[in-house]
C-alpha positions, 0 to 999 in steps of 0.5 A: 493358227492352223493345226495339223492333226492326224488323220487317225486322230481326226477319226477318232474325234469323229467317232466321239462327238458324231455331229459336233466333230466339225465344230471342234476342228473349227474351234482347234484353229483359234487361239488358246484361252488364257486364265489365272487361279487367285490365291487365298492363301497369301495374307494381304491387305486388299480385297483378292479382287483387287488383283484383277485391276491390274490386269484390265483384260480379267474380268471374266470368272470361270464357271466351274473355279470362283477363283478362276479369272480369264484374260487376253493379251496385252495382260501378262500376268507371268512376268509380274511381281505379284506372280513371283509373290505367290498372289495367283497360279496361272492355270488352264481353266479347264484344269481346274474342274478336277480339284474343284470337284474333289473338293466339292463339299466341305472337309469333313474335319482335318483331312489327308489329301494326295495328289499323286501325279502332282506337277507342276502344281496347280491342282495342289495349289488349288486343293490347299487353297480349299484346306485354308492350311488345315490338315496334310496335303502331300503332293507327289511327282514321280520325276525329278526335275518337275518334282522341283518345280512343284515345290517351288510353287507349292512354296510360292503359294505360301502353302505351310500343310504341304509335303512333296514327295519325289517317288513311284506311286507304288513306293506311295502305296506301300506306305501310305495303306487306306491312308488318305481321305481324298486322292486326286489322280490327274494321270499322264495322258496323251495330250490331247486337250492340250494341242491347241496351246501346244501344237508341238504335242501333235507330233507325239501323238499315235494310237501306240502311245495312247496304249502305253499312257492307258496301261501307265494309268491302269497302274496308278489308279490301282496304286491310288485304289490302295491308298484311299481309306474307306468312305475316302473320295477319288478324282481321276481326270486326264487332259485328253480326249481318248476313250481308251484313256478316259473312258476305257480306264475308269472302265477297267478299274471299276471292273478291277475294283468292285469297292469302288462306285461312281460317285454324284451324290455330293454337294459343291459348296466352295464357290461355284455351282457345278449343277445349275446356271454355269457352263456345266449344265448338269453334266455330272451326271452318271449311270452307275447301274450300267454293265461294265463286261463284254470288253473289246480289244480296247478295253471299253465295253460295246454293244451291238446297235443295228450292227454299229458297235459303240460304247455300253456304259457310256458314263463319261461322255458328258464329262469332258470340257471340250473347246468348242463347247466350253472356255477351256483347252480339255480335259476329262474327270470323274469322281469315285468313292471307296465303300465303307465309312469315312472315320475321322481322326480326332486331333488336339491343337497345341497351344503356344506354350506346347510349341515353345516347349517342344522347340526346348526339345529339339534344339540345343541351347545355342540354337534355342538362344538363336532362333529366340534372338531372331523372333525378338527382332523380327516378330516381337518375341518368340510367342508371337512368332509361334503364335502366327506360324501355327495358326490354323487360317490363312488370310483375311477369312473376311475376304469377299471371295474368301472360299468354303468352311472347312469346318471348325469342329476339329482344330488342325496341329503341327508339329516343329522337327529340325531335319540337320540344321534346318528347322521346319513346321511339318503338319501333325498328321504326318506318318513315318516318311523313312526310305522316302523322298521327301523335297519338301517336309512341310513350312521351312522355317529357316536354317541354322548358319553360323552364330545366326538363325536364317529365315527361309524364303519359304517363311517369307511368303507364309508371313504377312506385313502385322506379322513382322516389325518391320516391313518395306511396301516397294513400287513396281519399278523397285519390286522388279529391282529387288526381283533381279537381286539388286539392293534397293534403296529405303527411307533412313531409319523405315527398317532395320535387320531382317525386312519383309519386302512386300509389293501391293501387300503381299510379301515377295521375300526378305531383306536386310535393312541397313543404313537406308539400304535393302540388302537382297537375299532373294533366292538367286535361283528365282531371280528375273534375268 
C-alpha cells in the first residue's frame, strides 16, 4: 500500500520528528492495525476473555486499554453476532489512550462525565465501561445523522447512564455551567492519524483546513472550559498530528484560561500502566512551568536557537502515539485540571419500594396494570424487575478482567420518567434538559402500545439470562437467522411470550415465543442484509 502524501504535509512531519521522519513514511506504507474494546458492561455467563477464542488472531492486549485486543485477518469481528450483542466495540487502538487517561483513577464518587464531540461512540462506551452504570454520562454530537449512530452504540453497548444529546457545544455551555466533573474533548481534527486506514482523508487535507479545525477547536475547548466544575479533569486529544492543532491549541487555551494547568499528577488504576513496562514509556510527562508568550503567526510559541526557530514549550511532543513507533494509527491527547476543589454531590439511593411507588406517580391505572402485567410474565414480578433495572453494577464484578473501583462510598440513583408513551430510567443527576435535543434520556424501557407494554430493544441488551423467565441460547447459524429478522424455530414448550434470545450468553434482543416458534422483533432498522 503506497500513500501519496502531500508534499507540504510531508514537510511538516519532517519538521516534528527530525530524524524519525524516514521511519514514519516507511511505516505509512503498511497496513493499518486492527483492534477491538471488551465490553464489561453486558451481563454474561463466561469470562470476557472467552470472547477473544472466537477470534484466534486476538490475542495481543493494548498497552494503554486492559480491555483493548488486537487482531488480523482472517477474523472479522464486525459481522458477528457477538457484535450485534454489544459484547465489544471495535476501536482503533490508539484511540483508546484519551479515555483511558480521563479516567486514570478511580471515580471520586457519583460523577458527571461529558463527551463533548461524542460520535461514533467509542470514548463513551469506553468512559461508561469505566462508571460500571454509576452516575450521568452524557454524550454529545453536534451533527445529526452521526448523533444517531452514537446512540445506536451507546444502546448497543447496553449502557443505561448514558444521555445523547444533538446540539452546539455552545447550547452545552449555556446549560451546563461548572457542571461536569470530568469532560473528554476528542475535537474534529484534520486527520492525519487516520491516512493509512483511510487513504481518501489525504485528499482533504491542506494547511487552509488545519487553520479552519484550529480555530473550530479554539472554540470548543472554551466552550468545555465552561462546563468543567472546580477541581474537575479535562481531556482534550485529536487524531492528528499537527502542531497547530495539538500543540498550538493547548497553547492557546492554557494562555486564554489561566485557571487551567496541566495535569500529570494522577494515578492510573483501572488496568493498565501507563508509567511503567508498557509502550508508554513515561511519556506523560509535562513541563508545566514553561512560557506559553511570544506566539508566531501560528500560534505555538517559538524561541530563537542559533537562528532555527522551534517550538518554546514543547510540552506535547511525547504525547503522540505515532505508527512507527507504537501499535496504533495516531493520535494526540493531553490531560488538564480546573483550579479549585473538587466537591462531591451526595446522593440517596432509592430503595425498590421508592421506585414502584414513584411509577404510581407517572402513570395511570392502565399503564401501571400494564406494565405490572409484563414484569409478572417477563421478570417474576415488578419488584424483581426494578430490582435488576436500578441496580448500580453491571455484570459479573468477579470477572477476571472486570475493571477498576468506582468506589462504594456514594451509591448511584435513578429516576423512572414517562416522556409520551414511552417509559425511561434516566439517571438521577440529570439537570433540566428543556430547549435541548435530547436522542436518548437514558434506559428505554419500552413503550405503551395499545392494551399492551412493549419492551425496548434497549431493554434487551441491559438484561441478562437470570434476569428473566425465560430465555432461548441460539447457535451461530440460528442467531444470524434471528439477526436478519427471520422467525427461528425453538423447542415446544422451552419459552413462552416475551423471550430474551441470546447467543454464548449474552442477549442479542427479543423475541416472542409461541408454540415452538420465536416470532422476531429485532429492530428492522438493524437487520443484517
Amino acid at each position: 500500500m503506497k500513500i501519496n502524501l502531500p508534499e507540504e504535509y510531508k514537510e511538516n512531519m519532517r519538521n516534528l520528528l527530525g530524524d524519525d521522519a524516514a521511519q514514519y513514511f516507511e511505516a505509512m506504507d503498511e497496513e493499518p492495525v486492527s483492534s477491538f474494546r471488551l465490553n464489561p458492561l453486558k451481563k454474561h455467563k463466561n469470562d470476557l476473555v472467552y470472547i477473544t477464542k472466537k477470534f484466534p488472531t486476538a490475542i495481543e492486549a493494548v498497552s494503554w486499554e486492559k480491555m483493548g485486543r488486537y487482531y488480523t485477518e482472517p477474523d472479522r469481528p464486525g459481522k458477528h453476532p457477538l457484535h450485534a450483542a454489544g459484547a465489544y466495540y471495535i476501536q482503533e487502538a490508539s484511540a483508546m489512550a484519551p479515555a483511558a487517561l480521563l479516567m486514570a483513577e478511580s471515580l471520586r464518587g457519583e460523577e458527571k462525565i461529558l463527551d463533548l464531540c461524542a460520535a461514533p461512540g467509542g470514548k463513551t462506551t469506553q468512559i461508561a465501561s469505566y462508571m460500571k452504570g454509576r452516575g450521568l454520562l452524557v454524550a454529545n454530537e453536534i451533527i445529526p445523522s452521526r448523533a444517531k449512530i452514537l446512540s445506536e452504540n451507546v444502546e448497543r453497548c447496553g449502557i443505561k447512564n448514558c444521555v445523547v444529546t444533538n446540539c452546539t457545544p455552545q447550547e452545552m455551555s449555556e446549560r451546563f455551567t461548572s457542571f461536569f466533573d470530568r469532560i473528554m474533548v476528542d475535537a474534529p481534527c484534520s486527520g492525519e492519524g487516520m491516512f493509512r486506514k483511510n487513504p481518501e482523508a489525504v485528499k482533504e487535507w491542506s494547511m487552509e483546513n488545519v487553520k479552519i479545525c484550529a480555530d473550530r477547536q479554539d472554540e470548543i475547548l472554551d466552550c468545555a472550559a465552561d462546563m468543567l466544575s472546580p477541581g474537575g479533569i479535562m481531556v482534550y486529544s485529536t487524531c492528528t498530528f499537527n502542531r497547530l492543532e495539538d500543540e498550538g491549541s493547548v497553547e492557546r487555551f492554557l494562555e486564554r484560561h489561566p485557571e487551567f494547568r496541566l495535569d500529570y499528577t494522577w494515578n492510573y488504576d483501572n488496568g493498565a500502566d501507563l508509567h511503567n513496562g508498557n509502550a508508554f514509556n513515561d511519556k506523560i510527562s509535562f513541563d508545566d512551568e514553561a512560557d506559553i508568550s511570544n506566539k508566531n503567526i501560528d500560534g505555538i510559541s517559538q524561541i530563537d536557537d542559533g537562528g532555527e526557530k522551534t517550538a518554546k514549550v514543547d510540552i506535547m511532543f511525547n504525547n503522540r502515539i505515532l505508527p512507527h513507533t507504537e501499535n496504533g494509527e495516531g493520535q494526540f491527547f493531553v490531560r488538564l485540571v480546573k483550579e479549585g476543589n473538587h466537591t462531591q454531590e451526595q446522593t440517596e439511593k432509592k430503595t425498590v419500594e421508592e421506585y414502584e411507588n414513584s411509577l404510581h406517580k407517572i402513570l395511570n391505572k392502565e399503564q401501571i396494570k400494564l406494565f405490572e402485567e409484563w414484569c409478572d410474565s417477563t421478570c417474576g414480578s415488578l419488584h424483581n424487575f426494578m430490582e435488576v433495572i436500578t441496580d448500580e453494577f453491571y455484570g459479573d464484578s468477579g470477572n477476571s478482567v472486570y475493571r477498576g473501583d468506582c468506589g462504594n462510598s456514594v451509591p448511584c440513583f435513578f429516576e423512572v420518567r414517562v416522556f409520551g408513551s414511552n417509559l425511561y430510567l434516566v439517571p438521577g443527576q440529570l439537570p433540566d434538559m428543556s430547549h435541548l435535543k435530547v436522542l436518548r434520556w437514558g434506559l428505554h424501557l419500552g413503550s405503551f402500545e395499545k392494551k399492551r407494554f412493549e419492551p425496548s430493544h434497549a431493554l434487551a441488551l441491559v438484561l441478562g439470562m437470570d434476569d428473566v423467565t425465560d430465555c432461548v441460547q441460539l447457535s451461530m447459524d440460528e442467531a444470524v437467522q434471528y439477526l436478519k429478522g427471520m422467525s427461528v424455530i425453538i423447542p415446544q414448550g422451552s419459552a413462552t411470550g416475551w423471550t430474551l434470545v441470546c447467543y454464548e450468553g449474552f442477549s442479542l434482543g427479543w423475541g416472542k415465543a409461541v408454540g415452538g416458534m420465536l416470532k422476531n422483533h429485532y429492530p428492522k432498522g438493524l437487520r443484517w442484509m
